[in-house]
C-alpha positions as CSV (number, residue, x, y, z in Angstrom):
1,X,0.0,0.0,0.0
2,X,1.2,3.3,-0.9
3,X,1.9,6.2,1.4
4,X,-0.8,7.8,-0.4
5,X,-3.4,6.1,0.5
6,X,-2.2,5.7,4.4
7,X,-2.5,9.1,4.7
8,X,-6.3,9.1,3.2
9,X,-7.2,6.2,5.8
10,X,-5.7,8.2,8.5
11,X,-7.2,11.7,7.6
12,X,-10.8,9.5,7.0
13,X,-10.1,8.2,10.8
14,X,-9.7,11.8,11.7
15,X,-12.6,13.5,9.6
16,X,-15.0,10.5,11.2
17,X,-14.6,11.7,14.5
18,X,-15.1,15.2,13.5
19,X,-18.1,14.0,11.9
20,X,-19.3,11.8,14.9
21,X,-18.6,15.3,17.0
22,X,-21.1,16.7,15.2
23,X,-23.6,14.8,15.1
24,X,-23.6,13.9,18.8
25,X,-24.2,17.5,19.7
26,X,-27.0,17.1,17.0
27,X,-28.5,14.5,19.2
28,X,-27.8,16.7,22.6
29,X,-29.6,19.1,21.6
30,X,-32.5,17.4,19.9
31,X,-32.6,14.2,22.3
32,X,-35.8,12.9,20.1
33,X,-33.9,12.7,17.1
34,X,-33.7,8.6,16.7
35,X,-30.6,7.0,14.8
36,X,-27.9,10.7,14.8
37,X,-26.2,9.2,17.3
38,X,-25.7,5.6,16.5
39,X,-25.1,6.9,12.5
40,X,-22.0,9.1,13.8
41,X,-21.0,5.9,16.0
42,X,-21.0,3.8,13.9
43,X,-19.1,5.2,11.4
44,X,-16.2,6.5,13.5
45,X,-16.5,2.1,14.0
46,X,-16.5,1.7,10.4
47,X,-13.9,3.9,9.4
48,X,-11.7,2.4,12.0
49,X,-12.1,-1.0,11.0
50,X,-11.6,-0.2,7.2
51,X,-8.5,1.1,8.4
52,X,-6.9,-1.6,10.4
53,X,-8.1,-3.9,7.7
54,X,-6.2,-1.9,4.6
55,X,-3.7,0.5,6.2
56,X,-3.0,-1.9,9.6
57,X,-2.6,-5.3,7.6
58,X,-0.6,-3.4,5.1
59,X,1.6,-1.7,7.7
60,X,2.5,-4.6,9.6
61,X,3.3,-6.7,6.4
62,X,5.8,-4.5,5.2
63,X,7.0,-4.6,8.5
64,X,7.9,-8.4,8.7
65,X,4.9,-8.5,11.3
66,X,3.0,-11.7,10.3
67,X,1.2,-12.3,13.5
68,X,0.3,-8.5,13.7
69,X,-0.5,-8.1,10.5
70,X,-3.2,-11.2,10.5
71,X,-4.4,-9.7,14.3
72,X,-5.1,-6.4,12.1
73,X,-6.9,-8.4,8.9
74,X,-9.5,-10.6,11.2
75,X,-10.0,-7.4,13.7
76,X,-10.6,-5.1,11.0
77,X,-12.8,-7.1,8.9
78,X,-14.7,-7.7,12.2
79,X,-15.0,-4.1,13.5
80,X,-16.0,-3.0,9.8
81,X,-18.7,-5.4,9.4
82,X,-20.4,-4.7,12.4
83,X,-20.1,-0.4,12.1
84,X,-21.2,-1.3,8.7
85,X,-24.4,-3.0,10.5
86,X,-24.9,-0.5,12.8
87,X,-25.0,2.5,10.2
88,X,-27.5,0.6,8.8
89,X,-29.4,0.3,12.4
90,X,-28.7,4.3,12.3
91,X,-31.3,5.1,9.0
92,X,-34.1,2.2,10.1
93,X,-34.4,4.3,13.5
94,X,-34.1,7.7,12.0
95,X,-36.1,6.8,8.6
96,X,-39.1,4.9,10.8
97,X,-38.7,6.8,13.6
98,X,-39.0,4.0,16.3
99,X,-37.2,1.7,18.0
100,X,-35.2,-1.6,16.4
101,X,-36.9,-4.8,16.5
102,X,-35.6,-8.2,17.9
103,X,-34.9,-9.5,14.0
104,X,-33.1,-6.0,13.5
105,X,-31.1,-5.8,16.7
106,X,-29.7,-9.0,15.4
107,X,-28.3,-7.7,11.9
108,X,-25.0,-6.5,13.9
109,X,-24.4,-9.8,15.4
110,X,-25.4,-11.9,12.1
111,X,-23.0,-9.1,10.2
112,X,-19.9,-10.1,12.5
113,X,-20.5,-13.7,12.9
114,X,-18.9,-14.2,9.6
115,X,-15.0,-12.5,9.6
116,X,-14.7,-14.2,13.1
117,X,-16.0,-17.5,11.2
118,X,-12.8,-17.1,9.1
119,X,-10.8,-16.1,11.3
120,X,-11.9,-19.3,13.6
121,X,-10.9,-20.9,10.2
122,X,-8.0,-20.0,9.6
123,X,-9.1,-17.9,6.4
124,X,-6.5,-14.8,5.0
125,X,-6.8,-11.0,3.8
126,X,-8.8,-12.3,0.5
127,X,-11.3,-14.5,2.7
128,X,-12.3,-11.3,4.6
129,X,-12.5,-9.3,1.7
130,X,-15.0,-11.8,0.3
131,X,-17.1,-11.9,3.5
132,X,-17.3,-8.4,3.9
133,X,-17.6,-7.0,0.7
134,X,-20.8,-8.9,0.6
135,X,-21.8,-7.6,4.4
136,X,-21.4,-4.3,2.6
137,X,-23.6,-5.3,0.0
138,X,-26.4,-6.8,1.7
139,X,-26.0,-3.8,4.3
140,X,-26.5,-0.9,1.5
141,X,-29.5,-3.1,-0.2
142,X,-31.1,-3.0,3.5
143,X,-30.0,0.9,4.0
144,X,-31.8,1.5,0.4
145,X,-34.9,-0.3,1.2
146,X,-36.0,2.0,4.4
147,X,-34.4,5.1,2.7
148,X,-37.3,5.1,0.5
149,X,-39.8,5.7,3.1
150,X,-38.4,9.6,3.3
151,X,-41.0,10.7,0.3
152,X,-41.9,14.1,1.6
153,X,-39.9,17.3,1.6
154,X,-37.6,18.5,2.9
155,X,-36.3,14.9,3.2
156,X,-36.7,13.4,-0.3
157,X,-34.0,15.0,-1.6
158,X,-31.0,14.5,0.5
159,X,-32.7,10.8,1.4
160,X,-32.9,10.3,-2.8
161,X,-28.9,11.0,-2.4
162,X,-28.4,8.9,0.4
163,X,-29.9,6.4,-2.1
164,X,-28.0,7.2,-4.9
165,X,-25.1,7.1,-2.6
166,X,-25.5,3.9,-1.5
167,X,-26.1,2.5,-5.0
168,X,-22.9,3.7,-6.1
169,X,-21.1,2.0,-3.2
170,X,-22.6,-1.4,-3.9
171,X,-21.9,-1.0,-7.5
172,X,-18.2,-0.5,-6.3
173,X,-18.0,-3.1,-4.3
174,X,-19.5,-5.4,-6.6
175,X,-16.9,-4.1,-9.2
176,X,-14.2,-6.3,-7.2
177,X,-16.2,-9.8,-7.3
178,X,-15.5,-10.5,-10.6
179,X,-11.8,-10.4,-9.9
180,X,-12.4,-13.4,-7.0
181,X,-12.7,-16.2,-9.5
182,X,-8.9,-14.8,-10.7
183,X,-7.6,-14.5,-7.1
184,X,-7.6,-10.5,-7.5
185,X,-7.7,-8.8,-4.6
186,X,-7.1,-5.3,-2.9
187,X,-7.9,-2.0,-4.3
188,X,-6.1,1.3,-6.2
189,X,-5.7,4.7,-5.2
190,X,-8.8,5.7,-7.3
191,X,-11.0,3.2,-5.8
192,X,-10.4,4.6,-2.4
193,X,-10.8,7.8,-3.6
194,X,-14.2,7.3,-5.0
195,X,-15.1,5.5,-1.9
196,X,-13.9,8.1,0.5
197,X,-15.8,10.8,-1.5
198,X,-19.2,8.7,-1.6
199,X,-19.4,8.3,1.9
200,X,-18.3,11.8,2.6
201,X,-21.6,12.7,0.4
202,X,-23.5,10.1,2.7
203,X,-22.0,11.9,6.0
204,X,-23.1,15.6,4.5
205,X,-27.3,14.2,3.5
206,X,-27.6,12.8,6.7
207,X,-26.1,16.1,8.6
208,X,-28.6,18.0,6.3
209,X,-31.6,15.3,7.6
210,X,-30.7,15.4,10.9
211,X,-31.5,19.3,10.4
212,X,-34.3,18.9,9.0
213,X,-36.1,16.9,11.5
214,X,-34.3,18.8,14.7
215,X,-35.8,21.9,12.6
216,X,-39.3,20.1,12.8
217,X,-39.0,18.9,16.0
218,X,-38.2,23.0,17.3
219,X,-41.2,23.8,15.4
220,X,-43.6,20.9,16.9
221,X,-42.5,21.5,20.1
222,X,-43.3,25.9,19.7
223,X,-46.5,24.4,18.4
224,X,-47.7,21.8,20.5
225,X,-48.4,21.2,24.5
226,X,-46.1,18.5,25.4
227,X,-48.1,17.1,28.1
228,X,-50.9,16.4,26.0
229,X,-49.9,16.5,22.5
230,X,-52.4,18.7,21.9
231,X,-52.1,22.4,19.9
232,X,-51.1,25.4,22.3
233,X,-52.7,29.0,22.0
234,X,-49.5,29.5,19.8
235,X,-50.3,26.2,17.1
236,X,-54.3,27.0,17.1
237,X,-53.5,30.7,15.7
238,X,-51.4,29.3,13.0
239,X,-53.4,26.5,12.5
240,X,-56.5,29.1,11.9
241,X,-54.6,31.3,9.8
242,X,-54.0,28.8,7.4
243,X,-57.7,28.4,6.6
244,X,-58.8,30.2,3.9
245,X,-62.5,30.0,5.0
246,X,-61.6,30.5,9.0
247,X,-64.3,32.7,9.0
248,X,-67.3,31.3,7.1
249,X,-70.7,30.7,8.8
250,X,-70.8,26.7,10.4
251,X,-67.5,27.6,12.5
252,X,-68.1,26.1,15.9
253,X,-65.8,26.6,19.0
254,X,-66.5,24.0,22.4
255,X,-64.6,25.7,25.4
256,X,-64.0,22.8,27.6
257,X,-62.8,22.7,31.3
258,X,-62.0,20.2,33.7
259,X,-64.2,20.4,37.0
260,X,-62.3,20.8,40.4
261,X,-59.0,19.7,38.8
262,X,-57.3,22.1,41.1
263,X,-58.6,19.4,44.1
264,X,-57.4,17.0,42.4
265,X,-53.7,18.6,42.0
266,X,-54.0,19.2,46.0
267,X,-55.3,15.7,46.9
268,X,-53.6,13.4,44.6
269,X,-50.8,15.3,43.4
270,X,-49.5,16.8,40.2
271,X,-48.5,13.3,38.6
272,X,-52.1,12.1,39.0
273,X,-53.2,15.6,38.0
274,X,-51.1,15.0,35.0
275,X,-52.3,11.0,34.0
276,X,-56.0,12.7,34.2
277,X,-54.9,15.4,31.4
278,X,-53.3,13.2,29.3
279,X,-56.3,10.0,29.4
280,X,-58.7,13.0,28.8
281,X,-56.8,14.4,25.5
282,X,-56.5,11.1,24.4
283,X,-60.6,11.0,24.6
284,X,-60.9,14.2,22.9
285,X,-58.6,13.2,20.1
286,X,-60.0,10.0,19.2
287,X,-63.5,11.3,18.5
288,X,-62.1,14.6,16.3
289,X,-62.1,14.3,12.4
290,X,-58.7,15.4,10.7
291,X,-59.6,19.2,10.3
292,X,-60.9,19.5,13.5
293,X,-58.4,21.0,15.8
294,X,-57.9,20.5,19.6
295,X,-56.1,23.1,21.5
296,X,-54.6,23.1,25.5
297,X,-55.7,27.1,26.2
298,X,-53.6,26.9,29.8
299,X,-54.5,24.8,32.7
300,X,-56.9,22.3,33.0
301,X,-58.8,24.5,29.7
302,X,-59.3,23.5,26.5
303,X,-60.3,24.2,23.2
304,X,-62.2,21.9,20.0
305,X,-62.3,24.3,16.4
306,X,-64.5,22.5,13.9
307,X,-65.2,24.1,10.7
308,X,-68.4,23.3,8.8
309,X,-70.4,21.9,11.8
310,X,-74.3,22.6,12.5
311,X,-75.6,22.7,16.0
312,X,-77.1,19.0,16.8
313,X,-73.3,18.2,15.4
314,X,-71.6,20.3,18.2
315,X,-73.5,19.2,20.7
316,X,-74.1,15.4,19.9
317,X,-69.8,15.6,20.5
318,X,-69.7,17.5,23.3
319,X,-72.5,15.3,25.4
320,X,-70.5,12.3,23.9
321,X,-67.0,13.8,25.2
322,X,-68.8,14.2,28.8
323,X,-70.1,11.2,29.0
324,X,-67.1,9.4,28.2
325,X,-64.9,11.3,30.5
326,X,-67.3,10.3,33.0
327,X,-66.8,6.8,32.7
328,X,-63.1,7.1,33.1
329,X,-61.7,5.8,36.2
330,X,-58.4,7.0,37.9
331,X,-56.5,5.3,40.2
332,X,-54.0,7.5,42.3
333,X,-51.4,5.8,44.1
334,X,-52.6,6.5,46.9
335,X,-56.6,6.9,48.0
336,X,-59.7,5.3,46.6
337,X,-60.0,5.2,42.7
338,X,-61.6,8.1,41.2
339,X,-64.3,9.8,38.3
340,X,-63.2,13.3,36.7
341,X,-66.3,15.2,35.1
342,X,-66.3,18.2,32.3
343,X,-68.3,21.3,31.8
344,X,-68.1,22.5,28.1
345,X,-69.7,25.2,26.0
346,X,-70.3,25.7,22.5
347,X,-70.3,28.9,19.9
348,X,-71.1,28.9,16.6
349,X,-69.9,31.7,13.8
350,X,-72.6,34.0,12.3
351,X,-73.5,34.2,9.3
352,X,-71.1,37.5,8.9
353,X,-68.6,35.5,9.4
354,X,-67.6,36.6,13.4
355,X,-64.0,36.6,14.3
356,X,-62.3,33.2,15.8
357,X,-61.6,36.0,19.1
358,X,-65.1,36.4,19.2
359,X,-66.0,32.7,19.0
360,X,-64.0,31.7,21.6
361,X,-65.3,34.7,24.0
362,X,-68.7,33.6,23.6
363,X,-67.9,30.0,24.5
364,X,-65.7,30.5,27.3
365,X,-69.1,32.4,28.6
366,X,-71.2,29.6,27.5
367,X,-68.8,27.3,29.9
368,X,-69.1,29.8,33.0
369,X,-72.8,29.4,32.7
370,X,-72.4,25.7,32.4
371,X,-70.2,25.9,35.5
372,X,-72.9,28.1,37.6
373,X,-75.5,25.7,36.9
374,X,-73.5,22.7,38.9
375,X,-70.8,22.0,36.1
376,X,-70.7,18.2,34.2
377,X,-73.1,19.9,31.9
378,X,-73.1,21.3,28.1
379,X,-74.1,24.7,27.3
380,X,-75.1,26.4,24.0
381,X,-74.6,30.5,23.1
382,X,-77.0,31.5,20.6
């Protein structure tokens, strides 16, 4: 191996932990970002065991180092096959957005298993480089397949590259299998080159998706409540200023509250308090079409926007969200299980088209009468 491309290995080693640098404080600072961290990992792994394998076996050869230099063949191929695995484990979490399952935790072990096979066997440099240019291969495919699922932008693009990407790697690789069957192995300066550049261009699309979803997740979480997952006062304006008919007759607001939650808070504590919040949005969401919007206002108050809704619509919801609350149980921790009841009120938009403001100031009164006539009720503003 010439110095040449010793020095690329080494300033890849280098430029892979600059690169796993960054995107650690990608995931510090946006903890619900799935796969940034194990990509950046991983490949400081990878790049490492590519290394030993072709500048370490290479090194210690010239050196007259036999036993080191077959120490640096086996661990490399080894460490290579399973970063290799795990960058793979990196775009199924970020590209799904969940958790690995049992069969996919597995992939790292499966993709390892096979250099320490040869290296139990007694294999050489050109038995690695068979097994893994074909973990590599099989790797990329699997990379490829959930890479896909990023359609929508601001993803597609850099995802499409990331594709792209790892097509041209597995078009590489696959460039030296024809030399096997002629007991050609190893690789030229330009072949390192390209491969260095390619996954240099895989590195800079997954910095730029990483962005992209901390850049949502900002956004969601300026948006959203994050107790209940439902809108803030912040998220409902935008949501309504987005509507090009916001304020078009059949515009219905329900003010809702939670009765004597502040007794619950003092008797049960804030956890409980917080479990009751939560089991309720969960109610109110799972009865609400798509365009219907469900807002925290602050507190225990909240909010239901429905466009294009008559009266008997409104209030055939709002008796069905009370009477489902009122079926929920609640266990504290401590105490006797217990029943949580709502008071609600409705508004409905002119035929002038009143104001959103307007709407909700007429239901929040509709709820105050609701609450002076002994609360757990619905009432209606004209």
């Amino acid at each position: 191996m010439s110095w040449a491309v010793l020095l690329t290995l080494l300033s890849d080693c280098l430029l892979a932990v600059v690169l796993f640098v960054l995107f650690w404080y990608v995931a510090r600072v946006s903890r619900n970002i799935q796969g940034v961290f194990t990509w950046g990992a991983a490949h400081v792994v990878y790049t490492i065991g590519a290394t030993l394998f072709d500048a370490g076996t290479a090194t210690f050869a010239d050196a007259g180092l036999a036993t080191a230099a077959a120490l640096s063949t086996h661990l490399g191929s080894a460490v290579l096959c399973g970063g290799m695995a795990a960058l793979g484990w990196a775009v199924v979490q970020f590209a799904r957005r969940r958790a690995l399952h049992r069969l996919e935790i597995a992939v790292v072990p499966m993709a390892v298993a096979p250099p320490l096979l040869v290296w139990g066997l007694g294999g050489g440099w050109e038995a690695q480089s068979v097994v893994l240019n074909c973990v590599e291969l099989l790797v990329l495919l699997w990379m490829i397949w959930h890479l896909h699922v990023l359609r929508e932008d601001p993803y597609r693009l850099p995802a499409r590259m990331m594709m792209l990407g790892c097509g041209l790697l597995a078009v590489l690789y696959g460039s030296v299998v024809p030399g096997w069957s002629l007991s050609h192995f190893g690789f030229d300066e330009i072949w390192v080159s390209v491969d260095l550049s390619i996954w240099f261009m895989l590195n800079f699309c997954m910095l730029m998706l990483c962005s992209f979803r901390a850049a949502e997740s900002l956004k969601l979480s300026a948006m959203f409540d994050p107790l209940t997952g439902a809108l803030n006062r912040r998220g409902l304006h935008g949501e309504l200023s987005s509507w090009p008919d916001r304020d078009q007759p059949g515009l219905s607001v329900i003010a809702i509250d939670l009765d004597h939650f502040k007794a619950i808070n003092d008797r049960h504590g804030h956890d409980t308090g917080d479990r009751v919040l939560q089991r309720f949005s969960e109610t109110v969401r799972s009865g609400l079409r798509s365009d219907q919007l469900f807002a925290r206002m602050g507190g225990e108050e909240f909010a239901v926007v429905m466009p294009g809704t008559d009266r008997e619509t409104a209030r055939h919801l709002s008796e069905r969200l009370r009477n489902q609350m009122m079926r929920l149980e609640f266990s504290p921790p401590e105490g006797r299980p217990f029943r949580v009841t709502i008071s609600l009120g409705i508004a409905f938009g002119g035929s002038d088209g009143e104001p959103f403001v307007e709407l909700m100031r007429r239901a929040d009164d509709a709820l105050y009468a609701a609450k002076r006539k002994g609360r757990n009720r619905v009432e209606m503003q004209p």
